[in-house]
C-alpha positions in Angstrom: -3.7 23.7 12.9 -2.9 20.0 13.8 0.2 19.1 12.7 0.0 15.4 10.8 3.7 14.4 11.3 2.4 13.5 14.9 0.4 11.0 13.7 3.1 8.7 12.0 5.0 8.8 8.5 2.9 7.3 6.1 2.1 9.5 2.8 -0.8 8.5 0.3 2.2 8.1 -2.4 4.2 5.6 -0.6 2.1 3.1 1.8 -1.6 3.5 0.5 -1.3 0.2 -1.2 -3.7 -2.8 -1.5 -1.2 -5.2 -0.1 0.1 -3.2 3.2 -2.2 -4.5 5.9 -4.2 -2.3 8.3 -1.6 1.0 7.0 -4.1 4.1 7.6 -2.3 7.3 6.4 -3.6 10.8 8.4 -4.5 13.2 6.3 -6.0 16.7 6.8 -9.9 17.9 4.4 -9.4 20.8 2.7 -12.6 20.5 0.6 -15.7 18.8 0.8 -17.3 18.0 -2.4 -20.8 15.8 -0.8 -19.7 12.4 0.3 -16.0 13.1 -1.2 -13.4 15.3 0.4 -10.2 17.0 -1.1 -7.4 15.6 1.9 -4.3 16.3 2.0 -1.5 14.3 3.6 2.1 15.5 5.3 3.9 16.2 2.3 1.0 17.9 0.6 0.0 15.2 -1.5 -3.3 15.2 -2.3 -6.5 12.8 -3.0 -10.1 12.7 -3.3 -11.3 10.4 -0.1 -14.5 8.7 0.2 -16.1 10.0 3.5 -19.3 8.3 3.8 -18.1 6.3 7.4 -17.1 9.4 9.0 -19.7 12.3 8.3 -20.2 15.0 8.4 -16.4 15.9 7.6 -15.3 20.4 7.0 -12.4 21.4 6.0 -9.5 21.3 8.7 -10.7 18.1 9.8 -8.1 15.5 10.3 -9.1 12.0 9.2 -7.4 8.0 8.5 -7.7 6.8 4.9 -7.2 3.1 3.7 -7.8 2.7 0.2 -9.2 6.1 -0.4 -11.8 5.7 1.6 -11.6 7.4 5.4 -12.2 5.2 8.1 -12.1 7.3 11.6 -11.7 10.6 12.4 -9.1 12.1 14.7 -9.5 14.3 17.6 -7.1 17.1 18.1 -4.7 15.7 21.2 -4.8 18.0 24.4 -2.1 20.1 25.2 
């Protein structure tokens, strides 16, 4: 499982706001519901995200959301 702490520390809670600028916060599906996915974020926060730029999106996928909605997915770094 990719650990999201990698990617930064922004949480949905604390820098998901209008006003922050180009702030993407990782997050990891644990659901998809259609074009909506149950993500969670580092400190298990969780959100519905709007997922229509990045399908298809399955559970264990690791995505960057802005205002709810996901905007890229992101591949699992080589080791």
């Amino acid at each position: 499982m990719i650990d999201l702490s990698i990617y930064g520390s922004c949480t949905l809670d604390q820098d998901g706001c209008v006003t922050c600028g180009d702030t993407a916060i990782p997050v990891r599906v644990l659901e998809v519901h259609g074009q909506e996915a149950l993500c969670e974020d580092r400190l298990g926060q969780r959100a519905l995200i709007a997922t229509d730029f990045v399908v298809p999106v399955a559970p264990g996928d690791v995505l960057l959301v802005h205002l709810g909605v996901a905007i890229a997915r992101v591949k699992e770094a080589s080791r």
